[in-house]
Every structure is written in C-alpha cells, then in structure tokens.
C-alpha positions in Angstrom: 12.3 122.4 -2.7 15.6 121.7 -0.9 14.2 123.9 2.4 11.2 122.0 2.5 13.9 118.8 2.2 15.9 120.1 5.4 12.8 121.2 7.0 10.7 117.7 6.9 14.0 115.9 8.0 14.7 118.3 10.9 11.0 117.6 11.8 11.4 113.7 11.7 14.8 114.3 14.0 12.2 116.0 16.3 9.9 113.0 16.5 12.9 110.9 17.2 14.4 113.0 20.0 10.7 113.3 21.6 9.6 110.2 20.7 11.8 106.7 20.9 15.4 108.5 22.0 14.4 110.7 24.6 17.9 109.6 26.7 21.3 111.2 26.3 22.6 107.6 25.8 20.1 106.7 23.2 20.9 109.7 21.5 24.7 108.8 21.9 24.4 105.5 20.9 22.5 106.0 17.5 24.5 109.1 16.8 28.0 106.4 16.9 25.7 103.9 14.3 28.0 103.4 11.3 24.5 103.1 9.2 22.6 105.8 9.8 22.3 109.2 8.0 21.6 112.3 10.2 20.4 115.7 8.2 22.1 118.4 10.2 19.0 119.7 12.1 19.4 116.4 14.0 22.8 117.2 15.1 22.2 120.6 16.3 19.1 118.9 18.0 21.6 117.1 20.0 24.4 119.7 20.5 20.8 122.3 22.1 20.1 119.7 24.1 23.6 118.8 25.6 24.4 122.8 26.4 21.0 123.0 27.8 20.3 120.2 30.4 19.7 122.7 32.9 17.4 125.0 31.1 15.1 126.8 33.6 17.1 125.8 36.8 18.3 128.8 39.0 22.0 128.4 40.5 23.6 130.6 43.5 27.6 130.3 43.6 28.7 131.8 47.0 31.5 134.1 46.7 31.3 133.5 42.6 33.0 136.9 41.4 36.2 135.0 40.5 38.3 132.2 41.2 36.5 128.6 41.5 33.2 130.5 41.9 33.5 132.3 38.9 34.5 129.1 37.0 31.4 127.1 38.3 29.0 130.1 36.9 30.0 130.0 33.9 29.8 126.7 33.6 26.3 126.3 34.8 25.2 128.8 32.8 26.8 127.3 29.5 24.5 124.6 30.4 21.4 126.3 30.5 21.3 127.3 33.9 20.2 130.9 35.3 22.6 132.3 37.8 22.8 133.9 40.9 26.3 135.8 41.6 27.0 136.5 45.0 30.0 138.9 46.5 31.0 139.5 49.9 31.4 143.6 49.8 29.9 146.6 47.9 32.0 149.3 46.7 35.4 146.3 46.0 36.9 144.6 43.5 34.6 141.9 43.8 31.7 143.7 42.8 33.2 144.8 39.9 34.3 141.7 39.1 30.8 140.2 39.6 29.6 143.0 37.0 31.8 141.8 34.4 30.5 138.2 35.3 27.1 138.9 35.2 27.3 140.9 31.6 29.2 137.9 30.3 26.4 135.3 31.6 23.7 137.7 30.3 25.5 137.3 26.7 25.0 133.7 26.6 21.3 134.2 26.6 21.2 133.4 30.3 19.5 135.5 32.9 22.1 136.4 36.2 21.5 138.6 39.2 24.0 140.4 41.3 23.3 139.8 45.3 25.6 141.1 47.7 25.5 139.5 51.3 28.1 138.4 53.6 27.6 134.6 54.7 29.2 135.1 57.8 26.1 136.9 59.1 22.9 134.9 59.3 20.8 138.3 58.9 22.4 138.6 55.6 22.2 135.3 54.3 18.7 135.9 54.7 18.3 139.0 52.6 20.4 137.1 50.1 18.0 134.0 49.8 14.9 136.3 49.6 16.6 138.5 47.1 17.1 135.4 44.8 13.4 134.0 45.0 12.1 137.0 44.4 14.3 137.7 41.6 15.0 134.1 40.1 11.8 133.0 41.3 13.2 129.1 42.3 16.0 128.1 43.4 17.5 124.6 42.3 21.3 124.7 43.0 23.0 126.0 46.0 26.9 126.1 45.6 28.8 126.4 48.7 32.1 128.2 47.7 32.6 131.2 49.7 35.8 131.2 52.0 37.8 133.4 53.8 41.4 132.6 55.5 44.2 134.1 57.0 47.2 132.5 56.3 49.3 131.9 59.9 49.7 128.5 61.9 46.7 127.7 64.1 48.8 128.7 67.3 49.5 132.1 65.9 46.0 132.8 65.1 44.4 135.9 67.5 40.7 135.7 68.4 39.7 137.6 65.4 40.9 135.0 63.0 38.8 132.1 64.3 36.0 133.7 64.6 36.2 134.6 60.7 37.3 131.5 60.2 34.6 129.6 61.8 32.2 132.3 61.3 32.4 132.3 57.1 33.9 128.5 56.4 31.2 127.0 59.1 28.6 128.8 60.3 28.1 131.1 56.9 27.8 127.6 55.2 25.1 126.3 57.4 23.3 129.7 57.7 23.0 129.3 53.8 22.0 125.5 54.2 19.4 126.6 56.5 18.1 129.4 54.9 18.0 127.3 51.2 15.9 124.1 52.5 12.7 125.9 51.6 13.2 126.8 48.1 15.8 123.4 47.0 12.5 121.6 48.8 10.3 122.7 46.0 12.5 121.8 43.1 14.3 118.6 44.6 17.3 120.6 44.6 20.6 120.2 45.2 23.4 121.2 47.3 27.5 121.1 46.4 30.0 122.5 48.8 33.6 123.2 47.6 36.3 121.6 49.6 39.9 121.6 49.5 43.1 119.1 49.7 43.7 120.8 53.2 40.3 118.8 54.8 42.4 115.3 55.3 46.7 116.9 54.6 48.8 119.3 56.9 49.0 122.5 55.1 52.0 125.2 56.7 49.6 128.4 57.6 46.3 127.2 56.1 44.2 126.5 59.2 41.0 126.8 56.3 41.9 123.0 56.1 39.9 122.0 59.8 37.2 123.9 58.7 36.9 122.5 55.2 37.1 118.9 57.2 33.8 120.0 59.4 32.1 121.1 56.3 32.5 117.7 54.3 31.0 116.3 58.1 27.9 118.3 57.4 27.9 117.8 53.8 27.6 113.9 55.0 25.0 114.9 57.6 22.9 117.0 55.3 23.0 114.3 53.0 20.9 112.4 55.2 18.9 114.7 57.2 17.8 116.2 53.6 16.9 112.8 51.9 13.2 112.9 52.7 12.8 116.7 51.4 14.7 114.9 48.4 17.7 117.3 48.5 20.8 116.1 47.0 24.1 117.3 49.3 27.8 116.3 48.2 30.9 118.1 47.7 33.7 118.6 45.6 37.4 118.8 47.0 39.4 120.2 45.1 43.9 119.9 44.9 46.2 122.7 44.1 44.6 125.6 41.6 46.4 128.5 40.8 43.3 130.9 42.5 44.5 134.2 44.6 45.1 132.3 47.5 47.8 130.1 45.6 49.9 133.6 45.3 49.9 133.8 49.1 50.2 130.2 49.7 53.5 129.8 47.4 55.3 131.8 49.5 54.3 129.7 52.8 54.2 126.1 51.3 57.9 125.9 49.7 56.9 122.5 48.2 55.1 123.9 45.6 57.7 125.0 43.9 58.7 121.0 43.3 54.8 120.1 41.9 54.8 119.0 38.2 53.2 121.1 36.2 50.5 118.6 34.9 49.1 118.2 39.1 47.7 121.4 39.2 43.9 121.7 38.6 42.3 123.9 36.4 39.0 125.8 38.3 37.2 124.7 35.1 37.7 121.1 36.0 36.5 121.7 39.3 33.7 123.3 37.6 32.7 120.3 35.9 32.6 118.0 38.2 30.0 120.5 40.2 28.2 119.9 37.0 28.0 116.7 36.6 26.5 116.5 41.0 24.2 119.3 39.9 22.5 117.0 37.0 20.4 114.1 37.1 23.1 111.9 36.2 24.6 112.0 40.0 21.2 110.3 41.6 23.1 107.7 43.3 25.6 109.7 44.7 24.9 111.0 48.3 27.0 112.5 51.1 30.1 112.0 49.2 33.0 114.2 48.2 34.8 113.7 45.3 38.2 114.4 44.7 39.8 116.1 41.7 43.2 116.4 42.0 45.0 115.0 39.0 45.8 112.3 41.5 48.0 114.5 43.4 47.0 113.4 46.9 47.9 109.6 46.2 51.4 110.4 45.9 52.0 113.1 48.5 55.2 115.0 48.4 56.4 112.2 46.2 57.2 115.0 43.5 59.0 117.2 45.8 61.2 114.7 46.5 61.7 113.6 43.5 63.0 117.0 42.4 65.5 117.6 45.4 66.7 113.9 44.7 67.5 115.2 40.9 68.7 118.5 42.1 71.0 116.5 44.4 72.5 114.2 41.5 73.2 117.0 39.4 74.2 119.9 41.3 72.0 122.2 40.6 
C-alpha cells in the first residue's frame, strides 16, 4: 500500500515537471512555497534535472588533462554533458593525467574520449575534430583552453618563443574555431575561450598576456561573424589560480607574495562560470568576456601595498 502511495505521488510530480512547471524558475519558485507538500520523488525530480541540463550534449576542453581544463570537464560532465579530453603529447604526463580524467568522468555515468592533437598544427586540429564526431557523434561545446608560454620579457624572447606563442595561444585557437563551425552549426553550439588577467594588466615575464588580448578580439569577432550559424562565442578571464604556471610565475611576479588569500580563484569557479555560457541561460550574452577574479583587478596592487605599508609600521 505505502509503495503504491510514493509511486502515484512520484507520478503526479512527473505530470507537474512535464506539464505546468517545465522552467527551472517555476520549479524554484513552487519548491520555496511555504504551503505545499512535495513527496520525495519530486525532489529528486528536481535535483536529476539540475545535474543534468546538459544531458546528451558533447563538450571538447582543449588542453583539459589538468589545471582549468580539467576543472571545466568535470564540471560539464557533473552536468550531464559527455566529454571530450584533449592533451597535447602522447607518451607524458598529460596523457596519463587525461586517463585518470577520463576513468573518473566515465564513473559518473558519463561517456569521455581521450584525443590527442596538438592545436598548434592545423593538420592536427583536424584529426582531432573528426576524431570527436566520429566518436561523440555531435559536438555542442567547444572550450578554448589550451596554452603554452615561456616565461621571459617580450624583449628576451628568441624566435622560437613567438612562434609557440602565436602559433598555440592564436593560431591553434582559430584553427580549432575553424575546424568546429561545422559540427557547433548543427547543434547551435557554443564556443568559450579561457582568458587571463594578463589580456588588459602588465605581467613581469608573461608575454601569454598579448596573446590572450587578440583572442578576446576574436572572441568579439566570432561572436558576430557566427550569429547567423547561431553559434554562441564569449569568454571567460580568469585572475590569479594556483595552476602549474602559478609555481613558475611566483618566483617572477614578487607581488604575489602580498595577495590576500581570499583573491585567489579557485579553477572550479572558473569552471562555473564556463557553465553557466555553455547553458541556455547565457542567450543574451554575446562577444563578451566575463571576469572572475574575486574582484582582484579593481583594486590592483592595492594589497601589495597595503602589506609593505604594514610591514613598514611594524618592522617586520
């Protein structure tokens, strides 16, 4: 008697979700009603439907074997999304850690592909975008995070370094723009590229930063060449995370040894915001970059001041 009970009330929570609350506000919104009684079949109606608003959508990170990448697969995937995990070189640590990635995405009840492909060649970026239709099948978000850097100042840098630099952070980016137009086409897809504080602020050694700046240029450009395929482009710029460029970049940048604690980002925060551009709640957003940085960028160096102004008064 009591199963039957629970069964016809999770039915009637069906009805309701597919009938007169079909929207995530709706659902919101009656769920916060003081006078309403909800069996539990209508809550976890509601919890499936929040972890799964991209179920059957097809994601490829760029360079998403760790770091921000790695952060913004599992986050699509916790959302229903099926992903495609792309590393620079066979035979490195990246491919191991894109094993471990993939296994992990797999155990959420997710499907995930391994692709290896270097961006920086347009003959690979190819291979990797046939790999994933053939594999996936579709392909409805394309994640622009890939990067590679050395770390000198821009009139140190030999001949090699700007053409990796241009090559990966610029041309790898478009090649992948170019080669993804077909396949987003069909699914009204969308594109996010993943910035960094160093596109608009002076950054000791990091000449990434100019090319970041082109990149949100294109993402702006994109954003309008793409509107009549219905492609959504934006990007996400990101302030100080603690990634394994940070390790390199402490040791450069002596000012971040003065940055509160509380102003660094987390990559899952980063994550999220890629998210929220990837779902159907960003429609109105287009050619924009959004920046998460705790608000670090609107005070500047403010908190390394502050600390040698304190160091100052006390003698440390």
């Amino acid at each position: 008697m009591a199963s039957r009970f629970f069964a016809r009330h999770d039915r009637a929570c069906t009805e309701v979700v597919a009938g007169s609350f079909k929207t995530r506000r709706s659902i919101q919104t009656l769920l916060q009603s003081r006078h309403m009684y909800f069996p539990a079949g209508f809550i976890l109606i509601y919890t499936l439907m929040e972890t799964g608003i991209f179920q059957d959508k097809v994601a490829l990170i760029t360079g998403s074997s760790r770091g921000i990448g790695k952060a913004i697969a599992r986050t699509l995937a916790r959302a229903g999304a099926d992903i495609v995990i792309n590393y620079r070189r066979t035979g490195g640590s990246s491919e191991e850690q894109a094993k471990q990635l993939c296994t992990e995405i797999q155990g959420l009840g997710r499907r995930a592909w391994m692709v290896q492909a270097d961006i920086s060649q347009k003959e690979s970026v190819r291979a990797l975008m046939k790999e994933a239709s053939e594999k996936a099948g579709r392909l409805d978000f394309l994640i622009l995070n890939a990067a590679r850097t050395p770390f000198k100042p821009i009139e140190k840098l030999l001949e090699r370094d700007l053409r990796q630099l241009v090559d990966t952070n610029y041309l790898g980016n478009i090649f992948c723009i170019q080669e993804a137009v077909s396949l987003l086409e069909k699914t009204c897809g969308k594109i996010v590229f993943i910035s960094s504080l160093g596109s608009r602020f002076y950054n000791v050694s990091y000449p990434l930063g100019s090319m970041k700046a082109a990149m949100e240029s294109v993402v702006r450009d994109c954003a309008e060449g793409l509107k009549p395929k219905k492609i959504a482009v934006n990007a996400v710029c990101g302030g100080i995370v603690k990634t394994d460029s940070f390790k390199v970049l402490r040791q450069l940048w002596e000012e971040l040894a003065y940055i509160p604690e509380e102003l660094f980002v987390e990559p899952e925060e980063i994550a999220d915001v890629v998210k929220f551009l990837c779902s159907a709640d960003s429609r109105a957003i287009c050619g924009q970059t959004i920046v998460v940085d705790h608000g670090f960028s609107n005070r500047l160096y403010q908190p390394m001041q502050t600390k040698k102004k304190e160091e100052k008064e006390t003698g440390l």
